[in-house]
PyMOL CGO cylinders between C-alpha atoms (Angstrom):
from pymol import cmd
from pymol.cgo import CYLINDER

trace = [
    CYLINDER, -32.20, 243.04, 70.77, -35.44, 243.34, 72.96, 0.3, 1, 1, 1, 1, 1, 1,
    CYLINDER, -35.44, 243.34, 72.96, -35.41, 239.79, 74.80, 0.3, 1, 1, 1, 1, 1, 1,
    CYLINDER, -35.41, 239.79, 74.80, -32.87, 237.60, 76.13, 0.3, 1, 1, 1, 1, 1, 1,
    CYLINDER, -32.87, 237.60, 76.13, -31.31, 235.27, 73.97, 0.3, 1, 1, 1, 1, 1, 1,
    CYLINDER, -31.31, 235.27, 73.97, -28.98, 231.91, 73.82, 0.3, 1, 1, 1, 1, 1, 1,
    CYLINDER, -28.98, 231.91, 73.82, -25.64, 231.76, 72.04, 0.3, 1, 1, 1, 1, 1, 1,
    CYLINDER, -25.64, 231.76, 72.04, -23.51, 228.35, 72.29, 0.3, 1, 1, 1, 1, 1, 1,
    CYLINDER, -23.51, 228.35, 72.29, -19.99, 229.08, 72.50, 0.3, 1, 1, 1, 1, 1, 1,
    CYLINDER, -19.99, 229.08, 72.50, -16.91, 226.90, 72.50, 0.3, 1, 1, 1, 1, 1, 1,
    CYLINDER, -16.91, 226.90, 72.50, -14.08, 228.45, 75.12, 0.3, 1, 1, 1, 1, 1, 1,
    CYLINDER, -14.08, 228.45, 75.12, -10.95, 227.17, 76.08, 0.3, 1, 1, 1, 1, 1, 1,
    CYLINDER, -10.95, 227.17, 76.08, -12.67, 225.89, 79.15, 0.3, 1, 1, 1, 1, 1, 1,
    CYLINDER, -12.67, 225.89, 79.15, -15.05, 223.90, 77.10, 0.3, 1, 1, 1, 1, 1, 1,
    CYLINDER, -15.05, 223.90, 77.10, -18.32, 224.22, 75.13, 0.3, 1, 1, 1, 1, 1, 1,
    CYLINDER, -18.32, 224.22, 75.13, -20.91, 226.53, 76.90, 0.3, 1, 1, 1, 1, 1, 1,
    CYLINDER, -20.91, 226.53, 76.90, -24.30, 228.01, 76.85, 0.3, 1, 1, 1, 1, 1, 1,
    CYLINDER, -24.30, 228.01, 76.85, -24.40, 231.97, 77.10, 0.3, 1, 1, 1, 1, 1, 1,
    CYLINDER, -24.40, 231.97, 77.10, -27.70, 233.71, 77.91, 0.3, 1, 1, 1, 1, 1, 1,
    CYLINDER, -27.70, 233.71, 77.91, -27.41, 237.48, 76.81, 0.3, 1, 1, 1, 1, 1, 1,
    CYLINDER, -27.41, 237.48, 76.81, -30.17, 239.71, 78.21, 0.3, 1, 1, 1, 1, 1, 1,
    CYLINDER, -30.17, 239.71, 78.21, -29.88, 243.53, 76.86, 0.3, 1, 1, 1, 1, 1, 1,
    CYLINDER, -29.88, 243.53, 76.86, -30.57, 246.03, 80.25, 0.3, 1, 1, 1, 1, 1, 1,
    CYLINDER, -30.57, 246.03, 80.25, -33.07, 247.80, 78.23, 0.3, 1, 1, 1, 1, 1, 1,
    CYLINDER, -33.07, 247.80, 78.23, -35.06, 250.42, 79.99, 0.3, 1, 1, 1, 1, 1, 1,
    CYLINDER, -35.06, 250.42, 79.99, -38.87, 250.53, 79.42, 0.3, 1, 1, 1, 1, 1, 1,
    CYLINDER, -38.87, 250.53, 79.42, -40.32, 254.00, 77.80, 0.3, 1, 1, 1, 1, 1, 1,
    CYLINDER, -40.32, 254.00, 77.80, -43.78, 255.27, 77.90, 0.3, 1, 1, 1, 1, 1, 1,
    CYLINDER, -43.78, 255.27, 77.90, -46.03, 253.11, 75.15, 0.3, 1, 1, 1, 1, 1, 1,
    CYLINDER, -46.03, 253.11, 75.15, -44.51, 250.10, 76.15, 0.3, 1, 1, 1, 1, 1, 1,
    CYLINDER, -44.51, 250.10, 76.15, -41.25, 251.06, 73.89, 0.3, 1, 1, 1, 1, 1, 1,
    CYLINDER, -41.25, 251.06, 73.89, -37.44, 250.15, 75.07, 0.3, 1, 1, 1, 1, 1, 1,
    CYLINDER, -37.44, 250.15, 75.07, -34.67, 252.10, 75.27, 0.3, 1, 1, 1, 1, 1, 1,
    CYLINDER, -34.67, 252.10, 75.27, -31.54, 250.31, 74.52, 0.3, 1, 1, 1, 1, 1, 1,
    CYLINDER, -31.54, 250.31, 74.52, -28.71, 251.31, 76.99, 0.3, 1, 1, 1, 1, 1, 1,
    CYLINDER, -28.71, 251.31, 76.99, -25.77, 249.18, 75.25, 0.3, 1, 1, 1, 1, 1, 1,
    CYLINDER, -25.77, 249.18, 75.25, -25.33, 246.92, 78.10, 0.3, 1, 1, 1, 1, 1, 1,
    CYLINDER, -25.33, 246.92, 78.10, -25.81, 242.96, 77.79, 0.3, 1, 1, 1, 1, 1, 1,
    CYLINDER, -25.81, 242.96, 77.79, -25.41, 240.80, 80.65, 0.3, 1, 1, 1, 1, 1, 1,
    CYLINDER, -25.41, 240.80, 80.65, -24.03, 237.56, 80.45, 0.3, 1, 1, 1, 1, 1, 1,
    CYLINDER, -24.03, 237.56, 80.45, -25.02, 234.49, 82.23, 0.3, 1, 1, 1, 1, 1, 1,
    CYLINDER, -25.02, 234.49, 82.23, -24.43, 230.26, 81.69, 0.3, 1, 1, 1, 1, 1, 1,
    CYLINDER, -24.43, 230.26, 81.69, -26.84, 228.90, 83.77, 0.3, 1, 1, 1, 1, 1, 1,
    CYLINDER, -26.84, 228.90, 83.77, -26.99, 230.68, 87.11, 0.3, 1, 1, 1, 1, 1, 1,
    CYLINDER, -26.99, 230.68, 87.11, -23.72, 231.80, 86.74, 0.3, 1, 1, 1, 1, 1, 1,
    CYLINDER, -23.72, 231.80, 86.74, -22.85, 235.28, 85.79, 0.3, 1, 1, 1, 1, 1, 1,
    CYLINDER, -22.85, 235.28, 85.79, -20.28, 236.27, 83.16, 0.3, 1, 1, 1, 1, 1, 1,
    CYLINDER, -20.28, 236.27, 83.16, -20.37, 239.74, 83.32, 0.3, 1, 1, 1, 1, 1, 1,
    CYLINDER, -20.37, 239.74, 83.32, -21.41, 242.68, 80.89, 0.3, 1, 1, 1, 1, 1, 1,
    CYLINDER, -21.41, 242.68, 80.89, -20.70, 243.72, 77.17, 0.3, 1, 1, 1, 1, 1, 1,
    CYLINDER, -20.70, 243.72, 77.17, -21.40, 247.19, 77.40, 0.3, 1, 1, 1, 1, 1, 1,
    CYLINDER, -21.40, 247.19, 77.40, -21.39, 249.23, 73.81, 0.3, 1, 1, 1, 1, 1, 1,
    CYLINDER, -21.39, 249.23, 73.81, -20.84, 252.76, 73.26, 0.3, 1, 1, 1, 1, 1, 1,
    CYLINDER, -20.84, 252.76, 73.26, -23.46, 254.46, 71.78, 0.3, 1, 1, 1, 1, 1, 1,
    CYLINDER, -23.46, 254.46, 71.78, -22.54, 253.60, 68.62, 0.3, 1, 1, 1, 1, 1, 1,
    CYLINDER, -22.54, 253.60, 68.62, -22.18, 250.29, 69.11, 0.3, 1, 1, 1, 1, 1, 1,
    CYLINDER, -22.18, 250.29, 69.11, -18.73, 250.59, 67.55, 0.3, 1, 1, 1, 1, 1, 1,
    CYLINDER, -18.73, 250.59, 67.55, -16.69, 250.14, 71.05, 0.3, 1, 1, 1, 1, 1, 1,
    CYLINDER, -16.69, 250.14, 71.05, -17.31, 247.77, 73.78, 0.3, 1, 1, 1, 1, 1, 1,
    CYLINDER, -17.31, 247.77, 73.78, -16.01, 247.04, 76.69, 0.3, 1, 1, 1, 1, 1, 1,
    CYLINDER, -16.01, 247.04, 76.69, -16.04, 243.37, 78.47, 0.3, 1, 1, 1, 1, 1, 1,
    CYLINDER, -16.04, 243.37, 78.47, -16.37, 243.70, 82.93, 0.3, 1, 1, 1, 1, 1, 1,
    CYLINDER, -16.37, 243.70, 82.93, -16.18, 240.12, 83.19, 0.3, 1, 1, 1, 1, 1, 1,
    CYLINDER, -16.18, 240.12, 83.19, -13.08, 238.77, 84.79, 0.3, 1, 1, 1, 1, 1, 1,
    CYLINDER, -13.08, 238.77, 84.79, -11.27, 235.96, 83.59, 0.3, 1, 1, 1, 1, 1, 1,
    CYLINDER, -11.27, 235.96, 83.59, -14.88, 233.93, 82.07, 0.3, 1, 1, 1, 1, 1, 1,
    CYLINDER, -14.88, 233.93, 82.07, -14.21, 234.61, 78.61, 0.3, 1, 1, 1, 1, 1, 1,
    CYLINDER, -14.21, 234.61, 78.61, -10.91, 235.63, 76.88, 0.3, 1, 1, 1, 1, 1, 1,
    CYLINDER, -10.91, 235.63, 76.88, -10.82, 238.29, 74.74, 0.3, 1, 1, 1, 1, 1, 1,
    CYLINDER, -10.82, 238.29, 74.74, -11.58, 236.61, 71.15, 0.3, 1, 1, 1, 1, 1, 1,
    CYLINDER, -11.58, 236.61, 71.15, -14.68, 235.14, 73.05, 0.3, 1, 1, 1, 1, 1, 1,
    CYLINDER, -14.68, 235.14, 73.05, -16.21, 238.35, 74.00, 0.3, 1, 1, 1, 1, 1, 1,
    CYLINDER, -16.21, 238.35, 74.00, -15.37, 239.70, 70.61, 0.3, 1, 1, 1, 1, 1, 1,
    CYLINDER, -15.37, 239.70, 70.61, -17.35, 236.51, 68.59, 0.3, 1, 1, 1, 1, 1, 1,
    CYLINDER, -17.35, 236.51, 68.59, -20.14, 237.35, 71.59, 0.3, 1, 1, 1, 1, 1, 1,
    CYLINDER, -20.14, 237.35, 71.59, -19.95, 241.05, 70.60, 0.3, 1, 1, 1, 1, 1, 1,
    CYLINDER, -19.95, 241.05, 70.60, -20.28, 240.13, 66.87, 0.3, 1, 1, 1, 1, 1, 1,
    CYLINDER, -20.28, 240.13, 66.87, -23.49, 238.15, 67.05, 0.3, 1, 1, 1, 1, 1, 1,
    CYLINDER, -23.49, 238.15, 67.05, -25.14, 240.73, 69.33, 0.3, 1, 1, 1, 1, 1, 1,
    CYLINDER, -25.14, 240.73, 69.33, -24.18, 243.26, 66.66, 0.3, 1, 1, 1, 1, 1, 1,
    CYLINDER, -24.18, 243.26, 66.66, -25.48, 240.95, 63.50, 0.3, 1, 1, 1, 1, 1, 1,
    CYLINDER, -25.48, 240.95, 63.50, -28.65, 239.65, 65.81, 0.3, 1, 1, 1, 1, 1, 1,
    CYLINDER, -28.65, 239.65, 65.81, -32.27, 240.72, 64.33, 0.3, 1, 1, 1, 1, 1, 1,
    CYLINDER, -32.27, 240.72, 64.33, -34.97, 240.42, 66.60, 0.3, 1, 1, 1, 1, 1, 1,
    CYLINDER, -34.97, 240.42, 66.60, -37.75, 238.01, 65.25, 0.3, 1, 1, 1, 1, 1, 1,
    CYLINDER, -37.75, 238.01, 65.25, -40.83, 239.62, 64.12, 0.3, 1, 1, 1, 1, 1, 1,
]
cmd.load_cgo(trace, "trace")
């Protein structure tokens, strides 16, 4: 994942609109280099990080109490599955 994206989510607090921008760090050529680390926003408000290992096997969620567990995991699962459009 190169740019931020939207994911709609339904939470026990309700339906909401994620934003997930990757923290990727900019390389000579104008390439990325993808640290693992997503930050989570709805709206202005922040949600924290999913940050991967460098696998991308294990992840970690820093957020507290603005997603539960299952949440983060669906979130983790379409940031692992997501293809960058051409």
């Amino acid at each position: 994942m190169i740019k931020q994206v939207s994911y709609d989510i339904n939470t026990v607090d309700g339906p909401r609109h994620i934003t997930i921008t990757p923290d990727n760090e900019p390389l000579a050529g104008g390439d990325f280099y993808a640290t693992g680390v997503f930050t989570l926003t709805d709206g202005v408000v922040g949600m924290g990080e999913i940050i991967f290992d460098e696998d991308m096997n294990e992840w970690e969620y820093n957020g507290i109490d603005a997603l539960t567990y299952d949440e983060a995991a669906e979130i983790v699962e379409f940031i692992k599955n997501y293809k960058d459009p051409e």
